[in-house]
N, C-alpha and C positions, 0 to 999 in steps of 0.2 A: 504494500500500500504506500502511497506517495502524494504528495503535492507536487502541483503543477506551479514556479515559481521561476520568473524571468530578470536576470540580472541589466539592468539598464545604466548604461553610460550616456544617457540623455534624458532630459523629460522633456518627453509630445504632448504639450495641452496647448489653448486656446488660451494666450495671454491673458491677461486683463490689460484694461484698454490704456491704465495711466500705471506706468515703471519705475520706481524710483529706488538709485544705488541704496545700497544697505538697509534698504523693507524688507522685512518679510511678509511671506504672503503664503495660503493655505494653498493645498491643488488635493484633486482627486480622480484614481486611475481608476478602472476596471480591470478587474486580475492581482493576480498578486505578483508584487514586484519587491527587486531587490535596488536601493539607490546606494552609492557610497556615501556616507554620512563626511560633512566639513569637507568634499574635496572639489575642487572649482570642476562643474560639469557645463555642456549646453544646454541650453533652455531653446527648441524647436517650438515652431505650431505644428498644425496639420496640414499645412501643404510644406513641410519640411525647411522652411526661413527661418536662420539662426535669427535669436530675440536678442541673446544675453549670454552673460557668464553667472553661473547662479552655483551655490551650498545647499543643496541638502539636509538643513538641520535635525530632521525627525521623519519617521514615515511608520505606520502601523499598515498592517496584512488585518483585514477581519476575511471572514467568508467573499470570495468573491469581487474586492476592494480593497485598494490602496490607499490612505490617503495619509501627509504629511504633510510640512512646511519648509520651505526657501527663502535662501536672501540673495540680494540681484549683489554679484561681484561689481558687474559692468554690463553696461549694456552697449552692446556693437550696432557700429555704425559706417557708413561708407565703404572703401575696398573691404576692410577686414568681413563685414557683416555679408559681401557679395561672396568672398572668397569659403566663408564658413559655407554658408547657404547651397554654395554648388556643391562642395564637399557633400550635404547630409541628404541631395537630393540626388546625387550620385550613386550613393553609397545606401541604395534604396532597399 
């Protein structure tokens, strides 16, 4: 017997619409997921555009659902944000 549990070096949600350095802010997956806790990851949406540089401060597994809290390292912009962006829609 086993859990079905997916280790993730990105989080894919649907930003909120106003970002600001060193907030944190709530998110919630479907599935159970694995984040690195304090280590600078990307923050993607759903059509795959980096956001940001974000920490993973907390994340809880219940049945079925993910859900935790981030803080924005940085938020990308110009080449860098084009250059990430191609990366993670690349690498689909």
């Amino acid at each position: 017997m086993g859990s079905d549990m997916r280790m993730n070096w990105a989080l894919q949600i649907e930003p909120p619409s106003e970002l600001e350095e060193k907030a944190v802010y709530n998110f919630q997956k479907p599935g159970n997921r694995i984040f690195p806790l304090e280590t600078p990851i990307d923050m993607i949406d759903m059509e795959r555009e980096a956001i940001a540089k974000i920490k993973v401060t907390e994340f809880t597994n219940k049945p079925g659902t993910t859900t935790g809290k981030y803080s924005i390292v940085k938020i990308y912009q110009g080449q860098e944000k084009q250059v990430l962006s191609d990366y993670w829609r690349e690498n689909q």
